[in-house]
C-alpha positions in Angstrom: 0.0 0.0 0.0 2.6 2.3 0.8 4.4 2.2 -3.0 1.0 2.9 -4.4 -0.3 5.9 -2.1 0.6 8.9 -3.4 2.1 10.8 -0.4 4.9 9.2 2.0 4.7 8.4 5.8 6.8 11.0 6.5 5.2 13.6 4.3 2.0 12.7 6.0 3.3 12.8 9.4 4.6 16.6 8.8 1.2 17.9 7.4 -0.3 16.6 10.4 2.1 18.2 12.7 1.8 21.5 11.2 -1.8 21.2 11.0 -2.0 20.8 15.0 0.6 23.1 15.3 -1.3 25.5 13.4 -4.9 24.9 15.0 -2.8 26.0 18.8 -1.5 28.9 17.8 -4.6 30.0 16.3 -6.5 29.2 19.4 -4.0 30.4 21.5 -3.9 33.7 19.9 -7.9 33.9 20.7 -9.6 32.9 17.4 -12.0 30.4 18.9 -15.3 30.7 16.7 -15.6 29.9 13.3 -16.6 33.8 11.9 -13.3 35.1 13.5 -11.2 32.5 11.8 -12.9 33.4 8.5 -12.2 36.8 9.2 -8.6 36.2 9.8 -8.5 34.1 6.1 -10.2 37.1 4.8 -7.3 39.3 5.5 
């Protein structure tokens, strides 16, 4: 499965990391309903 999948373990493993990284410092920074995160895409 892993030759025929199109992204690597490792590859995977880092978008998921920076994903939960990510998602904390947004919440940490006070973003915590889904308007103010659209606004903050928005500018």
């Amino acid at each position: 499965m892993r030759e025929i999948h199109k992204y690597t373990p490792k590859s995977v493993a880092k978008t998921v990391y920076l994903n939960v990284f990510l998602g904390a410092l947004i919440i940490s920074q006070g973003y915590y309903s889904k308007t103010a995160i659209q606004q903050l895409s928005e500018n």
